[in-house]
C-alpha positions as CSV (number, residue, x, y, z in Angstrom):
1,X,-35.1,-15.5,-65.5
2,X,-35.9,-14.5,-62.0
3,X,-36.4,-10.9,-60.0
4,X,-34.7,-10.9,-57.1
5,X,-34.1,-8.4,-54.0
6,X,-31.8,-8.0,-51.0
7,X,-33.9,-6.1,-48.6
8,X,-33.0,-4.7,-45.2
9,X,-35.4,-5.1,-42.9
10,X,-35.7,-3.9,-38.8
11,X,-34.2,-7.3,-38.2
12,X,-31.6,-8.2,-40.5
13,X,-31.7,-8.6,-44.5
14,X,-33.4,-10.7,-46.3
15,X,-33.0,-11.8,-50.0
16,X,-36.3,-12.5,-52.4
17,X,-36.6,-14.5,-55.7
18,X,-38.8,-15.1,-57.5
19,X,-39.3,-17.5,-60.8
20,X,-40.3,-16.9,-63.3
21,X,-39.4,-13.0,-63.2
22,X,-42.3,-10.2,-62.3
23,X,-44.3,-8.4,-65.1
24,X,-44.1,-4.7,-64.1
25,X,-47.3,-4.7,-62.5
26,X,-46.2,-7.5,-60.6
27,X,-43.6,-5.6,-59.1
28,X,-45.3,-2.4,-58.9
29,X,-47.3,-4.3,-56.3
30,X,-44.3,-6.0,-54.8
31,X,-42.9,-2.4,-54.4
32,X,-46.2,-1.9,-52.3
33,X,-45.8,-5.3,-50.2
34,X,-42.5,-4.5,-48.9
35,X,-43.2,-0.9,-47.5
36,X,-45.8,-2.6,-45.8
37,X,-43.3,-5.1,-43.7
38,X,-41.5,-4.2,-41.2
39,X,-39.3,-7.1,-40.3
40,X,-38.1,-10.3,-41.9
41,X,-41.8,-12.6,-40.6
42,X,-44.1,-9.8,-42.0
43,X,-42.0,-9.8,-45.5
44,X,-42.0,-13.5,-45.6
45,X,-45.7,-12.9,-45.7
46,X,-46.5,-10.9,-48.0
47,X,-43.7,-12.0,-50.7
48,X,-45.6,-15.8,-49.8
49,X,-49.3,-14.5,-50.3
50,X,-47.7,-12.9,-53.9
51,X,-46.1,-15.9,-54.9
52,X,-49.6,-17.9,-54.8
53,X,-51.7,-15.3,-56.0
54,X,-49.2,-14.8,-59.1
55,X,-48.5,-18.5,-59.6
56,X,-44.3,-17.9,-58.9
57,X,-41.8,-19.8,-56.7
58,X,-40.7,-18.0,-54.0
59,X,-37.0,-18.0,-52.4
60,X,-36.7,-16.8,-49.3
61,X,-33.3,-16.3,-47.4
62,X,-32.1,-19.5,-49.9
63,X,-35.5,-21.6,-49.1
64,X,-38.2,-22.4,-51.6
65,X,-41.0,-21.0,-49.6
């Protein structure tokens, strides 16, 4: 099982995985992380510095990340 997200960012959409799927605390935070990003780079880093502190594999746009 997996949570995954299309967002739309300033520049373009992006789509987020990750395995193996969020607790809801996990994505209470995530919820947090992406109001934070404005564009496609700052997502990309702050889904990456949730995947390692949670221990998940991250997709990014179709790339393990």
């Amino acid at each position: 099982m997996e949570t995954a997200l299309r967002l739309l960012m300033r520049d373009g959409a992006a789509h987020v995985a990750f395995h193996p799927h969020l607790t809801p605390e996990q994505y209470a935070e995530l919820l947090m992380r992406v109001e934070r990003a404005t564009t496609k780079d700052e997502l990309l880093h702050e889904m990456r510095d949730a995947a390692r502190l949670w221990g998940n594999e991250l997709i990014f746009d179709s790339h393990v990340v």
